[in-house]
C-alpha positions in Angstrom: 94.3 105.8 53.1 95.7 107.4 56.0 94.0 106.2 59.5 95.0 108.4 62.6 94.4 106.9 66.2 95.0 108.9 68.9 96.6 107.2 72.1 96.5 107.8 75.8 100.6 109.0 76.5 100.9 106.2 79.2 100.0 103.6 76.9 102.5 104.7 74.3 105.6 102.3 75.5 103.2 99.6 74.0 103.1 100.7 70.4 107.1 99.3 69.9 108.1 95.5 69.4 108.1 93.7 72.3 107.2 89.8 73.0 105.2 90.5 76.0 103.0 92.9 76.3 100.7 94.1 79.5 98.5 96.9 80.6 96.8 96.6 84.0 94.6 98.9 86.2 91.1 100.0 87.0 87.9 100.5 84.8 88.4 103.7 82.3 91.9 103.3 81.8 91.3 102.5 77.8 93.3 99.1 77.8 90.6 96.9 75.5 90.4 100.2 73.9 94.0 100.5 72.8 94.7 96.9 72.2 91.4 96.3 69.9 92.7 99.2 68.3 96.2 97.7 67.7 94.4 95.0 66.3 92.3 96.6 63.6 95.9 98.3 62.7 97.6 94.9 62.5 95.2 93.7 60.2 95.5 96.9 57.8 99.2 97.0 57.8 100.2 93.3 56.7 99.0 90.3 56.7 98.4 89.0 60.6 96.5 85.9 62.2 95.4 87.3 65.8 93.6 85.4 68.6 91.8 87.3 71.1 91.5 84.8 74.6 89.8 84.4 77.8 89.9 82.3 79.9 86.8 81.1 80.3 84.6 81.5 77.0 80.9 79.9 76.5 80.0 82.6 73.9 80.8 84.5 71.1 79.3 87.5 73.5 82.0 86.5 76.3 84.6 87.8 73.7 86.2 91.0 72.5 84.4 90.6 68.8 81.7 93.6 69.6 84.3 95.7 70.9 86.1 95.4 67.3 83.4 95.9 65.2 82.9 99.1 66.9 86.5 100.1 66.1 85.5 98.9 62.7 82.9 101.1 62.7 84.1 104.0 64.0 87.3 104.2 62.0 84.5 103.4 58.8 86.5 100.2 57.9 82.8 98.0 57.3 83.9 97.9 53.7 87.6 96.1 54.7 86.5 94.2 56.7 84.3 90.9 57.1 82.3 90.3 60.8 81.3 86.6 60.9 79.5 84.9 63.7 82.8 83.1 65.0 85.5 85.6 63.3 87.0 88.5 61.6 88.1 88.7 58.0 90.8 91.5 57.1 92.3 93.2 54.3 95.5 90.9 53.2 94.2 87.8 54.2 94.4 88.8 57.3 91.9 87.3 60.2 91.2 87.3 64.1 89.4 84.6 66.5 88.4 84.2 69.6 88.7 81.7 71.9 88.6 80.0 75.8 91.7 78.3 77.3 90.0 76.5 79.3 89.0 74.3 75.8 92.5 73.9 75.2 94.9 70.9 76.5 98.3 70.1 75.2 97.3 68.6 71.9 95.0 70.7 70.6 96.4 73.6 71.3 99.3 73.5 68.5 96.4 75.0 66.2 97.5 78.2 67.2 101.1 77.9 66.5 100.9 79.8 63.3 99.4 82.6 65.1 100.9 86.6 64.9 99.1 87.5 67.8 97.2 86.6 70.7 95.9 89.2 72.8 94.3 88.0 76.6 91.6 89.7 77.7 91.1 89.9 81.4 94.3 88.1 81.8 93.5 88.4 86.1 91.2 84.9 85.2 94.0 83.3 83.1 95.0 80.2 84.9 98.8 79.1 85.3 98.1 75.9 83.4 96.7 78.2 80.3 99.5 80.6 80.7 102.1 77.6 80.4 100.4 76.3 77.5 99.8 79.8 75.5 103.3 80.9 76.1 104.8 78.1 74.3 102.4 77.8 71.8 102.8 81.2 70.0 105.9 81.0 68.7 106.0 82.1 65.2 109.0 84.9 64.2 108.5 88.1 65.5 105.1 87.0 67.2 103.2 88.9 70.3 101.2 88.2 73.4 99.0 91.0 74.8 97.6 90.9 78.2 95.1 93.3 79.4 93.5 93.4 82.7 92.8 94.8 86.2 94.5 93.4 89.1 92.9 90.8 91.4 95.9 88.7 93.5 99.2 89.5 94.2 99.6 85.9 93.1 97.4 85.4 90.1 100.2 84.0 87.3 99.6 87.0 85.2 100.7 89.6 88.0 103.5 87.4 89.1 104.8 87.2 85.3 104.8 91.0 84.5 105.1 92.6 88.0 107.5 90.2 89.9 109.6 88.5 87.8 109.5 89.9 83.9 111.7 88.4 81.2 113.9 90.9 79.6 111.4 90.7 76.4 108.4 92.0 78.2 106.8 95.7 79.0 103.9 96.6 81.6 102.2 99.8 82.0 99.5 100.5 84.8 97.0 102.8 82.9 94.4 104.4 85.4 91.2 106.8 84.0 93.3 109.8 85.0 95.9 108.6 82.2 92.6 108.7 79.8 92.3 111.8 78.3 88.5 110.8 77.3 87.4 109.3 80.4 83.9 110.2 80.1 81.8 112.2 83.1 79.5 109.3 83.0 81.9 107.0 84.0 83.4 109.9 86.5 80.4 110.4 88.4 79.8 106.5 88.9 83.3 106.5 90.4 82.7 109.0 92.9 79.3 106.9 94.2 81.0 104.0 94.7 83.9 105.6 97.1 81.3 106.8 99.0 79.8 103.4 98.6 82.8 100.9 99.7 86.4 102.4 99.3 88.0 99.4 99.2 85.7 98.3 96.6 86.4 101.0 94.7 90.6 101.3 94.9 90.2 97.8 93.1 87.5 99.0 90.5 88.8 102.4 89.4 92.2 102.6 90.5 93.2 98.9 89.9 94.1 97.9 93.4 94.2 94.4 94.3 90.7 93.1 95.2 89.7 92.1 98.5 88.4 88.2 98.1 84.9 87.6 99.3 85.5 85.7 102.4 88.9 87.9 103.3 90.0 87.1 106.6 92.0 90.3 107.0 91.8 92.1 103.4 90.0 95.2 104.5 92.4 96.0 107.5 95.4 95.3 105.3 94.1 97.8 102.4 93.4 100.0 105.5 97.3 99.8 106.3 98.0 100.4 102.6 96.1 103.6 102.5 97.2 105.2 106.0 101.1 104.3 105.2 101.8 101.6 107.2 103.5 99.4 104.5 107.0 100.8 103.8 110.4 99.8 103.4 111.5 102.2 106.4 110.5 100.1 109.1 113.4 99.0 110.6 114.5 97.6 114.2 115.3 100.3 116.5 118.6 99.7 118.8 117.5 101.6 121.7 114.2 100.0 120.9 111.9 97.0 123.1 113.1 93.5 122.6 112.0 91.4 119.7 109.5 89.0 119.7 109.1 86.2 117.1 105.6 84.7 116.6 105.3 81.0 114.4 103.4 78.1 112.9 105.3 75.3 112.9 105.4 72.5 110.2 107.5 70.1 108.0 105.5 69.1 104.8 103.7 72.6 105.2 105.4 75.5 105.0 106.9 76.9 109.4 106.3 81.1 109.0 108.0 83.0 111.3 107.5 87.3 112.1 109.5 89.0 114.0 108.4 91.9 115.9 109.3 94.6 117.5 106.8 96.4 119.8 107.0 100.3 120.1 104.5 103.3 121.3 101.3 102.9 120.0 101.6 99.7 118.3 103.7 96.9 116.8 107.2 97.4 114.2 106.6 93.9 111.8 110.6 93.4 110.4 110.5 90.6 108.4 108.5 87.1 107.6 110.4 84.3 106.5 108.5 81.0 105.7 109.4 77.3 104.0 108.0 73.5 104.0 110.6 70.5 104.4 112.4 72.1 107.1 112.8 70.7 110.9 113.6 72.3 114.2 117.2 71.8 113.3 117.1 73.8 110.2 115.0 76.1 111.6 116.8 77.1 114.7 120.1 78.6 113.2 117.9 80.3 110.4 116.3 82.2 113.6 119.1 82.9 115.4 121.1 84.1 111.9 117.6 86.4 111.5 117.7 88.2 114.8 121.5 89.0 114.2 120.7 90.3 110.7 117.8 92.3 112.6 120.6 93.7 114.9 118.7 92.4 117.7 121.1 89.2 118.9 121.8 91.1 122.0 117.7 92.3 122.6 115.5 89.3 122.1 112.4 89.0 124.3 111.1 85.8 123.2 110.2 83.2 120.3 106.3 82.1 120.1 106.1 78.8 119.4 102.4 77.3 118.8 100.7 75.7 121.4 101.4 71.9 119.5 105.2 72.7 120.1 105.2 70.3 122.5 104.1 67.2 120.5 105.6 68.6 116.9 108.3 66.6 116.1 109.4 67.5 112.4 110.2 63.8 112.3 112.5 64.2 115.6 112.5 62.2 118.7 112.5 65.2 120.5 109.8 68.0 120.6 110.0 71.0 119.0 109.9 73.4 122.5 112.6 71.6 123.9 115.2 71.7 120.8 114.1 75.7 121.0 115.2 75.9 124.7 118.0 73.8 124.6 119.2 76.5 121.5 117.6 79.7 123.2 117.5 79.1 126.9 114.4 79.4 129.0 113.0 82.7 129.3 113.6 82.5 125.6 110.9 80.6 124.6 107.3 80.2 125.2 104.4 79.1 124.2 101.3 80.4 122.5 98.1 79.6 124.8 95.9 76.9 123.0 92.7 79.0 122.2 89.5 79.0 119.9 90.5 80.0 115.7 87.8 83.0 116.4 89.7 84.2 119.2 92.8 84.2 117.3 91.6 85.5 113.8 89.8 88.3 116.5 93.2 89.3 118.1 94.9 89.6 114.5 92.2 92.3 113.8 92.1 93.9 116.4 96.4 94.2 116.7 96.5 94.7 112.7 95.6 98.3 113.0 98.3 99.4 115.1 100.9 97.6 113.1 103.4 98.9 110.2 105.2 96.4 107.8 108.5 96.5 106.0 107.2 96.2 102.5 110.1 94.2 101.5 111.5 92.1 104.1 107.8 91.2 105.0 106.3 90.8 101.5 105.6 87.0 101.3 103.9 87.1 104.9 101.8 90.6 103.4 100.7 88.5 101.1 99.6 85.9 103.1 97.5 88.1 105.3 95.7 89.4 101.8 94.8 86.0 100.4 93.6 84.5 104.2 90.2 83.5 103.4 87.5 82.0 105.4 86.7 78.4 103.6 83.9 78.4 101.1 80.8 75.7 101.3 79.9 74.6 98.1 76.7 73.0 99.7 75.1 75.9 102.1 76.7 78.7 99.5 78.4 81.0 102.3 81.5 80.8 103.8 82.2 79.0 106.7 83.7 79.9 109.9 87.2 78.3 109.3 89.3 79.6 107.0 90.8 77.7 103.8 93.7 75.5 105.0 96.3 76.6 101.4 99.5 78.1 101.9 98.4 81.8 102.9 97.0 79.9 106.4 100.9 79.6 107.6 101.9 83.1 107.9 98.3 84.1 108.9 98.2 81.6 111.6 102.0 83.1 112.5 100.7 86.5 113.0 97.2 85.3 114.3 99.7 83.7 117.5 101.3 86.9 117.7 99.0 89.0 118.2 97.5 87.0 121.1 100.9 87.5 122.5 100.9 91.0 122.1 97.2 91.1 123.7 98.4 88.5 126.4 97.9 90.1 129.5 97.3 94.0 128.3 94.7 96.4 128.3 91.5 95.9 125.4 93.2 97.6 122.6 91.0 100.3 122.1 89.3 100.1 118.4 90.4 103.5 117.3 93.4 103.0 115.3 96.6 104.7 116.7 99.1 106.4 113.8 102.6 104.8 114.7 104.5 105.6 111.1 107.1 108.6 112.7 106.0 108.1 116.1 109.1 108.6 117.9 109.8 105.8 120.5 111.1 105.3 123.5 114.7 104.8 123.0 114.8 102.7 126.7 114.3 99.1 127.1 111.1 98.6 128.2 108.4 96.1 129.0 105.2 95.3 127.1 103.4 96.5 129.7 105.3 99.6 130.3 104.9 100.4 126.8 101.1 99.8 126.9 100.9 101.8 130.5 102.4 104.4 128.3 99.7 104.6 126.0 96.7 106.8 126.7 93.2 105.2 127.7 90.6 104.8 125.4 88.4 107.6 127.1 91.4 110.1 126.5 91.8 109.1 122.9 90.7 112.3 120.1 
């Protein structure tokens, strides 16, 4: 028999050998569709064992079975094919399973070693634990693991595998509903509610945009940055430009983060975020200086930021961390962030956000800091607290939080209107904050 099924173009880089495979993006894009597809195919062709995960699986109805007896279906393969409560039977002996990693430990898991496939479903849940024990695992000659799924985190271990650092034996494609040729008008006219709805929302839904986490600190003004163009690898330090600042959050078993900014008209120039735990004052201090040479800006530096605890961090040293920065620096150099309330700060990283522009590259860790910042969840009350979660993306949010009290110190309200600053040409004199904010035009004259 001779069984023809068609396949959106973008997907077609999947249909050759590869180890890994992945296809991510937003709802419509057809990636359960073409994987459940490959699978009925598998089994036709030769004789294949498949295993179709989650990561989380308390049912038969949390898996992918439905979705492949419809293929069956469809293709009218009922008579080849066997649907069981709990499996699949095949032509040539072939089968398929489904199963939860979160059942799975180091032992038990060898069961699927024999396995031809395994094919992960809404990989965005898969845990870094599971994905170090499936990878392993599946091993047989000539074996393949699918992944399928629509973006959540930067840093979920699925995104960082394919999107950040790949192995040479693995292929992604992002497959969107405008790469579906039969993207129904059902589905068409839901997507156009909900972008009226919540935009953000949406990007993440249809278009497979990172999500913004429930208690985001700062995720809907960094999408906002995203979509207006202020996340670019053309920022760059301008010579004729205002001195550089550098903003911090000091520590020595948790990761220090440093920015360095560079203030210009109508907002803020972000050049790079460096961060990393174990180091002390004395490994941090040539780090800086060898940064704001890199920057070009050894000969314009307006000041390091140190946190308000400066004065009593040690990093394990006899001597503060404020005076080992002055006696490197000088004074004038270096100051000191005003001790204040975490609304205020998490207030004045809001309100500065808007007018600011990353480098994409040289910033990326400290960009994705500023998505994960999350407000800390209460298991008793259910609802977020007003603190946020002390984890790793706390240091280079806290970093930028003390920045942009500095850029606030002592300056006009910023006006809540946000000001376009990507091609802005700046003033190519050395100026002061203030004569830079003088510069700008009151609210009341603002269109």
């Amino acid at each position: 028999m001779t069984l023809q099924v068609q396949v959106p173009r973008k997907l077609k880089p999947l249909l050759y050998p590869k180890r890994y495979k992945g296809a991510y993006g937003g709802r419509g894009g057809a990636k359960s569709h073409f994987f459940a597809e490959q699978v009925i195919l598998a089994c036709l062709t030769r004789s294949v064992r498949v295993v179709c995960i989650r990561e989380v699986q308390n049912t038969i109805k949390d898996s992918v079975r439905q979705l492949l007896a419809d293929k069956i279906t469809k293709y009218g393969l009922q008579d080849l094919f066997g649907i069981f409560d709990s499996e699949i039977r095949g032509p040539n002996n072939s089968f398929v399973v489904f199963k939860g990693m979160q059942s799975y430990n180091a032992a038990n898991i060898k069961s699927l070693e024999g396995f031809d496939i395994a094919w992960v479903e809404e990989a965005q849940t898969l845990s870094q634990n599971s994905l170090d024990l499936l990878i392993p695992t599946i091993r047989k000659d000539n074996s393949e693991i699918w992944f399928s799924w629509n973006p959540q985190h930067k840093t979920d271990p699925v995104d960082k595998f394919f999107r950040k650092n790949p192995p040479p034996e693995a292929i992604s494609v992002m497959v969107n509903w405008p790469d579906n040729p039969w993207f129904p008008e059902v589905l068409k006219r839901q997507m156009y509610h909900d972008f009226l709805l919540d935009e953000d929302k949406a990007e993440h839904i249809w278009n497979g945009a990172y999500g913004v986490l429930q208690g985001s600190i700062l995720g809907k003004w960094m999408n906002k940055a995203r979509r207006n163009g202020r996340i670019h690898d053309q920022v760059q330090y301008d010579l004729k430009g205002s001195p550089i600042l550098v903003s911090s959050d000091l520590g020595f078993r948790d990761t220090a983060s440093w920015w360095y900014w560079q203030p210009c008209v109508g907002g803020f120039r972000l050049l790079k975020y460096q961060g990393a735990s174990g180091w002390d004052a004395d490994d941090w201090i040539p780090e800086v200086q060898k940064t704001i040479t890199e920057l070009g800006a050894e000969k314009n530096l307006g000041k390091i930021w140190l946190p308000h605890d400066a004065r009593a961090k040690t990093f394990q040293s006899k001597h503060s961390t404020i005076e080992k920065f002055l006696e490197a620096f000088g004074t004038g150099l270096v100051g000191i962030v005003p001790q204040s309330k975490k609304a205020d700060q998490i207030s004045a990283a809001r309100r500065v956000v808007l007018h600011c522009e990353f480098n994409s590259l040289l910033c990326e860790d400290g960009i994705d800091g500023l998505d994960a910042w999350e407000f800390e969840y209460n298991e008793e009350t259910q609802a977020f607290s007003r603190e946020p979660l002390h984890n790793w993306a706390s240091h280079p949010s806290d970093a930028f939080a003390y920045g942009s009290q500095v850029m606030e110190m002592g300056l006009p309200e910023i006006a809540p209107s946000e000001l376009p600053i990507r091609g802005v040409a700046v003033n190519h004199n050395t100026v002061t904050m203030d004569e830079l904010w003088a510069m700008m035009p009151k609210a009341s004259e603002r269109v």
